[in-house]
C-alpha positions as CSV (number, residue, x, y, z in Angstrom):
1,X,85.7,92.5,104.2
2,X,86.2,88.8,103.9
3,X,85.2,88.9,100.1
4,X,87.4,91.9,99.4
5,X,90.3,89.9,101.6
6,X,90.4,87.1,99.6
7,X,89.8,88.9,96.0
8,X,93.2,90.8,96.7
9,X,96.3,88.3,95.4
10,X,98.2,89.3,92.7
11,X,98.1,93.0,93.1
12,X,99.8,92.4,96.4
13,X,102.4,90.0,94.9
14,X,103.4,92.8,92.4
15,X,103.2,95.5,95.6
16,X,105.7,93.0,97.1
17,X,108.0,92.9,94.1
18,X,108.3,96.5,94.1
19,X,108.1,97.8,97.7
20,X,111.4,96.1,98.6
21,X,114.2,96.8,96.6
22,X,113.8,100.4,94.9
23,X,111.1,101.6,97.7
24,X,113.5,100.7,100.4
25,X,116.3,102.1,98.9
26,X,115.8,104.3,96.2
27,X,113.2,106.4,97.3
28,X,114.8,107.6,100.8
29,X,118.2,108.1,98.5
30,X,115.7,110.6,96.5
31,X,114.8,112.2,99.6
32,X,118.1,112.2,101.8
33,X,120.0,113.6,98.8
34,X,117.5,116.3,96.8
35,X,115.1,116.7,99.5
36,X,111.5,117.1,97.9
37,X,112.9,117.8,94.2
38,X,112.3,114.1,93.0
39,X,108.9,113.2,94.2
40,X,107.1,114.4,90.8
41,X,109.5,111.5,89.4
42,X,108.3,108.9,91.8
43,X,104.6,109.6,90.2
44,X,105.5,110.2,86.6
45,X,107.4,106.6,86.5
46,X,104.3,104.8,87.8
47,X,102.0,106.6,86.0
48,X,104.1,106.1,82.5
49,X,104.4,102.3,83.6
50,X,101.3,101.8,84.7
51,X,99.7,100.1,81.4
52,X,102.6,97.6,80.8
53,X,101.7,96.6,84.7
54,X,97.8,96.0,84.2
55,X,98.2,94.7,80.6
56,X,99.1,91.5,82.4
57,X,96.2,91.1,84.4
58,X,94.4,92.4,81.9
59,X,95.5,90.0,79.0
60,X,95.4,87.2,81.6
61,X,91.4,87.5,83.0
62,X,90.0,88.3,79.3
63,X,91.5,85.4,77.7
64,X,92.4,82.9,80.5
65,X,95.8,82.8,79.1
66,X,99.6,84.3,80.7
67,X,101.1,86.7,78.0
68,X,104.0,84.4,77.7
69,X,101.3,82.7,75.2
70,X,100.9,85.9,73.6
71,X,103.9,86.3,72.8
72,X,104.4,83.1,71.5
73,X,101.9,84.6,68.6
74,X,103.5,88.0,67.9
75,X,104.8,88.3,64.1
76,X,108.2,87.5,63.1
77,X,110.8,84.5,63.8
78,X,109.0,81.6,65.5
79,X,108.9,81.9,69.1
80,X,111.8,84.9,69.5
81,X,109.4,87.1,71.7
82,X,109.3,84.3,74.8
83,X,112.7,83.7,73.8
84,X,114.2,87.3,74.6
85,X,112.2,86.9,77.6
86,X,113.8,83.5,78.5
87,X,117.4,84.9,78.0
88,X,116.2,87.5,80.6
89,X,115.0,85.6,83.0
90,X,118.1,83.3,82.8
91,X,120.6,85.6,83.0
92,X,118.6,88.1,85.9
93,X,117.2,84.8,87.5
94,X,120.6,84.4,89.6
95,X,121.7,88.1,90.3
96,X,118.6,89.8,91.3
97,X,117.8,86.9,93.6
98,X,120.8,87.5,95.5
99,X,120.6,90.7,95.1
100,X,117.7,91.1,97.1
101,X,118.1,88.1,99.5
102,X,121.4,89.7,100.2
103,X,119.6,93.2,101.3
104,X,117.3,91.1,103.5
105,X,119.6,89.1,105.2
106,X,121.7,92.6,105.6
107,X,118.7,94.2,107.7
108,X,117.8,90.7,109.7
109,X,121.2,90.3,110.7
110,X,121.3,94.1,111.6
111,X,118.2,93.8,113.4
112,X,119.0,90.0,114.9
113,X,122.6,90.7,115.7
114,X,122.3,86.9,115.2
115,X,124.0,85.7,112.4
116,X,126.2,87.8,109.5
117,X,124.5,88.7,106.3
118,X,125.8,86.1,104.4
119,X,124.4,83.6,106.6
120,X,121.4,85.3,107.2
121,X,120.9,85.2,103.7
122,X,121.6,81.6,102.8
123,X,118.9,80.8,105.9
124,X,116.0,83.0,104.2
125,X,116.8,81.3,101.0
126,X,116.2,77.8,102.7
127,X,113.0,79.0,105.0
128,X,111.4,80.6,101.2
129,X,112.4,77.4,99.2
130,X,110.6,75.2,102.5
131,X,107.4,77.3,102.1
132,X,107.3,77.0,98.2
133,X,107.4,73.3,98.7
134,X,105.1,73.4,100.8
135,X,101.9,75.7,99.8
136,X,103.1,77.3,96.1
137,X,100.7,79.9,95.5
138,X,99.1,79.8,98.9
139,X,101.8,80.3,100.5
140,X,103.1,83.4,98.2
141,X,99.2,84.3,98.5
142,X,98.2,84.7,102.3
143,X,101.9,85.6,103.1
144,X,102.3,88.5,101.1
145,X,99.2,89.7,102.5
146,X,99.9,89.7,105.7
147,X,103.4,91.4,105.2
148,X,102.4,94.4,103.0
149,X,99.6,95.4,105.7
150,X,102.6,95.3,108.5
151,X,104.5,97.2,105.8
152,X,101.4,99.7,104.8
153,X,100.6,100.0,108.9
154,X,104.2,101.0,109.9
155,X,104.6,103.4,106.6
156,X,101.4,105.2,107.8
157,X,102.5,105.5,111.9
158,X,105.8,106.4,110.5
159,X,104.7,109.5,107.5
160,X,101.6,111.1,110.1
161,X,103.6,113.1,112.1
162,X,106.0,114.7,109.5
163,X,103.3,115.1,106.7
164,X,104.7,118.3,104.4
165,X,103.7,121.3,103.2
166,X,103.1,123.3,100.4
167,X,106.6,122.4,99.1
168,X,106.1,118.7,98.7
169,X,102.7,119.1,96.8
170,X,104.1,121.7,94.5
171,X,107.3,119.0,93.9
172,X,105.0,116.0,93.2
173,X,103.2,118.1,90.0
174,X,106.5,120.7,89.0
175,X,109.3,118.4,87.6
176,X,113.2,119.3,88.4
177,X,116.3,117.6,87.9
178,X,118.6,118.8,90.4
179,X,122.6,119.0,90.0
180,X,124.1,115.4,90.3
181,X,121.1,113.3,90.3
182,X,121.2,112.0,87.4
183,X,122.6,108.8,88.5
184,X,119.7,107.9,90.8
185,X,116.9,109.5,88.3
186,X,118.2,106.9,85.8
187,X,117.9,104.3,88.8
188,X,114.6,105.4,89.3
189,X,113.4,105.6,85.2
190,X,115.1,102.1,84.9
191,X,113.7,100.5,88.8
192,X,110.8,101.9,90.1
193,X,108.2,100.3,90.4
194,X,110.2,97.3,89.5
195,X,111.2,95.3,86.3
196,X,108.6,95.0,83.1
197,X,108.8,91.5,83.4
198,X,107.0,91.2,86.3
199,X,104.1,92.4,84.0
200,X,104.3,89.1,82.7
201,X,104.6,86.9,86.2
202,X,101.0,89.3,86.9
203,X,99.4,87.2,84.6
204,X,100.9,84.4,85.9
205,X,99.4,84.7,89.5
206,X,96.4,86.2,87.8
207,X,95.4,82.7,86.3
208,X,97.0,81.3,89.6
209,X,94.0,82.9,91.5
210,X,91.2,82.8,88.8
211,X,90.9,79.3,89.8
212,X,90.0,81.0,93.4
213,X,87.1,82.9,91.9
214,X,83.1,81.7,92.2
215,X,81.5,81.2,89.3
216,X,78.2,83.0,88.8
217,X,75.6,81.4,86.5
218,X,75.7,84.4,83.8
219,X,76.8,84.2,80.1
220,X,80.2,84.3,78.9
221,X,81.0,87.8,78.2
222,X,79.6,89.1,81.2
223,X,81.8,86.6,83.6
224,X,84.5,87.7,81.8
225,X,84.0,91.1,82.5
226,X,83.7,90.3,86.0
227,X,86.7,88.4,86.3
228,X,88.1,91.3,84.6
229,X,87.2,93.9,87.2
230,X,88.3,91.7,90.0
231,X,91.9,91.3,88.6
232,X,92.5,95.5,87.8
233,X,90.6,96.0,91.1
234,X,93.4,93.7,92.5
235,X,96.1,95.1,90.5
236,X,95.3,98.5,91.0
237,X,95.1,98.3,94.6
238,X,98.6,96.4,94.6
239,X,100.0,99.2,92.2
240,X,98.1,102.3,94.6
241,X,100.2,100.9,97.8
242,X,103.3,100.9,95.6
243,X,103.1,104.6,94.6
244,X,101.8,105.7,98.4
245,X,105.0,103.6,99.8
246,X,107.1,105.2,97.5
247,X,106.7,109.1,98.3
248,X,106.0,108.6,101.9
249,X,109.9,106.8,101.9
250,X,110.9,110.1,100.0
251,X,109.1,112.0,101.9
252,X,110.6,110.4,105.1
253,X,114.3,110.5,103.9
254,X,114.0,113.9,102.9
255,X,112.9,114.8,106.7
256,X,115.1,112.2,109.0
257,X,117.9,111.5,106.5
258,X,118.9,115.1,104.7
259,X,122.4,114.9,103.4
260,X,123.0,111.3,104.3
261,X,124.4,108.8,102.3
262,X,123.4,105.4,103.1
263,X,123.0,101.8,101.6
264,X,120.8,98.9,102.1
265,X,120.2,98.1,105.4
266,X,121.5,101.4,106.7
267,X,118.5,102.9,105.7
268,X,116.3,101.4,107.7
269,X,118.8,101.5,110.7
270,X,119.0,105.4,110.1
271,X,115.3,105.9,109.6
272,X,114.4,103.5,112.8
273,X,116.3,105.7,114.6
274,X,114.9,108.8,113.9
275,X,111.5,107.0,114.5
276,X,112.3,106.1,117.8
277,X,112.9,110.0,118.8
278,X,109.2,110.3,118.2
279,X,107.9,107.0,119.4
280,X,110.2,105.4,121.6
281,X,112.3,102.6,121.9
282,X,109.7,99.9,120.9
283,X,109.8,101.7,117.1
284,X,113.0,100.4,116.8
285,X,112.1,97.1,116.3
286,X,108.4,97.7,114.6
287,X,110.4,99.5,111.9
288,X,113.3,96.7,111.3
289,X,110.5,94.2,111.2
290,X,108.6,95.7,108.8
291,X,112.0,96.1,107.2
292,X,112.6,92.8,107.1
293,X,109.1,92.0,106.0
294,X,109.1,94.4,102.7
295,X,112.1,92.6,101.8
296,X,111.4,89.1,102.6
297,X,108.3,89.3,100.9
298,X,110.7,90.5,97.6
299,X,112.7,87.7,97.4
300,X,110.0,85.2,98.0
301,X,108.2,86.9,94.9
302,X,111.5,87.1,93.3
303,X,112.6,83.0,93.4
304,X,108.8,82.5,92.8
305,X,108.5,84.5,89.5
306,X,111.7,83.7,87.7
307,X,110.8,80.1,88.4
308,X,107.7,80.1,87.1
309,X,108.7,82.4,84.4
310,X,111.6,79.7,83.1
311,X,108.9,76.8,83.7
312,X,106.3,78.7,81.4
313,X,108.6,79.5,78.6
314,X,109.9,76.0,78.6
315,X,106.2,75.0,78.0
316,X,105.5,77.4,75.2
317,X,109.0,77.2,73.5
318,X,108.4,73.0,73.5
319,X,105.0,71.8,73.9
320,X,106.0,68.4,75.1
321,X,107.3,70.3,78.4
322,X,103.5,71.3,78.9
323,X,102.3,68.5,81.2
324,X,102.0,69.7,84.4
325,X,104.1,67.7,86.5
326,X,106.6,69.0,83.8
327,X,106.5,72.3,84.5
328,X,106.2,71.5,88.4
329,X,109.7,69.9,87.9
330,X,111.0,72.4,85.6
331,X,109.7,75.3,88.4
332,X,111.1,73.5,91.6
333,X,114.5,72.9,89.8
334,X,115.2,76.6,88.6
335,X,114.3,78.0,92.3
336,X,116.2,75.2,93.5
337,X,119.2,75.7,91.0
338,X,119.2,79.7,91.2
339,X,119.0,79.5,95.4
340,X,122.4,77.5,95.8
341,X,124.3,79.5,92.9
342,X,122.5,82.8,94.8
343,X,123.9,81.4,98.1
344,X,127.5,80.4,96.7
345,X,127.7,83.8,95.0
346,X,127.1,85.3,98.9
347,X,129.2,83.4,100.6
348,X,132.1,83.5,98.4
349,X,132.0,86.6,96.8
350,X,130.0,88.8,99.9
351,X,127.9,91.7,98.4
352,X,127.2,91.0,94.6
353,X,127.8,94.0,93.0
354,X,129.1,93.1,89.8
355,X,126.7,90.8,88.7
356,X,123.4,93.0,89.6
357,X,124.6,95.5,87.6
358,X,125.1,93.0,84.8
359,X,121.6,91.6,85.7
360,X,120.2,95.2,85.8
361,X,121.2,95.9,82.3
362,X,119.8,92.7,80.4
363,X,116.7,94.1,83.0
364,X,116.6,97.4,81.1
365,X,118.0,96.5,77.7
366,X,114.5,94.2,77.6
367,X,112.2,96.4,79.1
368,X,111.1,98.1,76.1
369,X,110.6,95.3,73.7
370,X,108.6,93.7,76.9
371,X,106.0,96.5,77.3
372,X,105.8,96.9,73.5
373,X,105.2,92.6,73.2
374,X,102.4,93.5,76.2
375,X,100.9,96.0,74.3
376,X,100.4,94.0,70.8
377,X,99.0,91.4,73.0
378,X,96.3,93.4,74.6
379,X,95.5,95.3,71.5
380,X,95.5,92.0,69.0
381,X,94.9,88.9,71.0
382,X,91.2,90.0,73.1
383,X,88.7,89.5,70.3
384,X,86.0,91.9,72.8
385,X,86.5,95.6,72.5
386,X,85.2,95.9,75.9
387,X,87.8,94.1,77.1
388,X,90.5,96.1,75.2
389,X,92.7,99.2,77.0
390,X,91.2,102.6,76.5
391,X,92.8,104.7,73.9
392,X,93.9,106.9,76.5
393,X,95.8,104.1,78.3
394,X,97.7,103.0,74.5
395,X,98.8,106.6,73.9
396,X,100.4,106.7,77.8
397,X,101.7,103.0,76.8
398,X,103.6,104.4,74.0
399,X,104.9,107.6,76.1
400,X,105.6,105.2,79.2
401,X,107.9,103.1,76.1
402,X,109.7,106.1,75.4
403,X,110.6,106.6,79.0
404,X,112.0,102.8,79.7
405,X,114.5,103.6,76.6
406,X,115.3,106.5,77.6
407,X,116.1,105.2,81.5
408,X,118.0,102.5,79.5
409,X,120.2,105.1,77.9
410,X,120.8,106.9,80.9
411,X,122.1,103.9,82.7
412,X,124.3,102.8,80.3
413,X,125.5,106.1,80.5
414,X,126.1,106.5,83.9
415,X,127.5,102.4,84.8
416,X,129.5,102.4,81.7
417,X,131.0,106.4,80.4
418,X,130.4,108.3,84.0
């Protein structure tokens, strides 16, 4: 158990990135609004994502390198793959962030009745810059951990006693598109599990906790393999609690929330109530904690991957940034930069509306250049076959492409013609 503890990391970091934001919200939408009829899309996003997700781990453990320096090699202008990933990073670093550190600070202050959301937010955004300074990876590590089995316990007390029918299962493998959904389906093609570019922050925390890892006197290839199995074991248990998470919350706002339309932290104030008819009064505050703790654990990730995202491009887009006390200041000063201008943006403007949905579209609008550069990478850049994805997992890369431009269509068509 202890070995299997402490092999999990990065899987969980990526769990964490996705569970708050679209799991939290999107998925009891699904369920409040169209009942069952959108859990087979729930399944069919992660499954179509799925490659461009454990390409990073992937390209990361077989070459001991991020994919940021993969795409530094792709053909064509010098360095304009990690630059299109730069101008995302820059643009979403700021809106996303207070995007989801605005959501968290909504459900503590609901829950605290202690400060407003504003506030609330600008004091997470000052506890998760403290614990960065103060453990980095370690932190981010044994933190996320600890909040995802609070979030996975909770989920499960929470899902047992309504468990569905027939219904359910025949939704999750017959797909429908009921009347007016097409505004949260393209949410969900666009969202769910989260962004593409967390693909590439995977490989960051996949060489983050390599160095973690024993090394076993064997020869090259074989420890490589290892390593390999230890980072999609990882991954695949991180990307597993995402999918379960997500159509148990469908599952749940289709039975407690039917007909109900809520926003951020009225979800889980609506669902904790309902809870509470079946558990009591103490379910209240299990539920708002683990609340709290999915989306905590998000914008920790969040401030933690677009830093190190802009500190790594800055490396591979100018060599002479690649010391490491460098990058250290380059990482600090983007989490540091995009906190205050997250926090000034809260408490002047109040919920940020206008500049997630900007953030959302640069999001989208890279998302399928980003999981086309991870597939080049895996399929050009690891010299061992072995070591290469299956043909079975290129052909659903190439369908799971498809479906990121087509969610990119639909959400331009729905936030700019609808």
């Amino acid at each position: 158990m202890k070995r299997w503890w402490n092999a999990l990391g990065p899987g969980i970091l990526l769990a964490a990135a996705s569970v708050g934001a679209s799991h939290l919200v999107l998925s009891p939408s699904a369920g409040a609004l169209f009942g069952y009829q959108l859990l087979w899309l729930v399944v069919a996003t992660h499954l179509l994502k799925y490659p461009a997700f454990e390409f990073g781990p992937r390209y990361a453990a077989a070459t001991g390198r991020h994919l940021l320096d993969g795409y530094a090699r792709i053909p064509g202008p010098k360095n304009w793959a990690p630059t299109v990933f730069l101008v995302g990073t820059l643009v979403q670093g700021i809106g996303v962030l207070a995007a989801v550190v605005y959501i968290a600070g909504c459900v503590f202050s609901t829950w605290t009745q202690w400060l407003d959301p504003e506030w609330s937010s600008v004091a997470l955004t000052a506890i998760i810059l403290g614990l960065l300074f103060a453990g980095g990876f370690s932190w981010l590590d044994h933190l996320n951990k600890i909040m995802m089995a609070v979030l996975a316990l909770a989920t499960v007390l929470a899902f047992v006693p309504i468990i569905p029918g027939p219904e359910a299962v025949r939704h999750l493998v017959v797909p429908t598109l009921p009347a007016g959904s097409i505004i949260l389906v393209a949410a969900i093609l666009g969202w769910m599990p989260t962004g593409i570019d967390v693909s590439v922050w995977h490989s960051f925390w996949t060489i983050e906790k390599m160095k973690t890892y024993t090394t076993a006197d064997e020869g090259h290839v074989s420890k490589v393999a290892r390593r390999l199995r230890t980072a999609l074991w990882d991954m695949r248990t991180g990307y597993s609690l995402s999918l379960c998470t997500g159509v148990m919350f469908v599952v749940m706002g289709a039975h407690y929330l039917h007909g109900e339309k809520l926003k951020g932290a009225q979800f889980a104030v609506a669902l904790s109530e309902a809870y509470t008819s079946v558990f009591g009064a103490w379910m209240y505050h299990l539920f708002m904690l683990t609340a709290f703790f999915a989306m905590f654990s998000t914008s920790y990730t969040v401030i933690d991957g677009f830093s190190r995202s802009f500190a790594e491009c800055c490396a591979v887009l100018r060599p002479g940034k690649s010391d490491p006390a460098v990058r250290s200041r380059l990482y600090f000063g983007f989490a540091i930069v995009s906190a205050v201008l997250a926090c000034v943006i809260l408490l002047l403007v109040g919920e940020p509306k206008t500049l997630v949905i900007g953030a959302s579209l640069v999001s989208l609008a890279v998302a399928p250049l980003l999981y086309g550069f991870n597939l080049y990478c895996v399929t050009h850049h690891i010299d061992e076959p072995a070591l290469r994805p299956s043909k079975l997992s290129i052909v659903i890369a190439l369908l799971g492409i498809a479906t990121v431009i087509v969610a990119l269509g639909a959400s331009v068509y729905v936030k700019l013609l609808m």
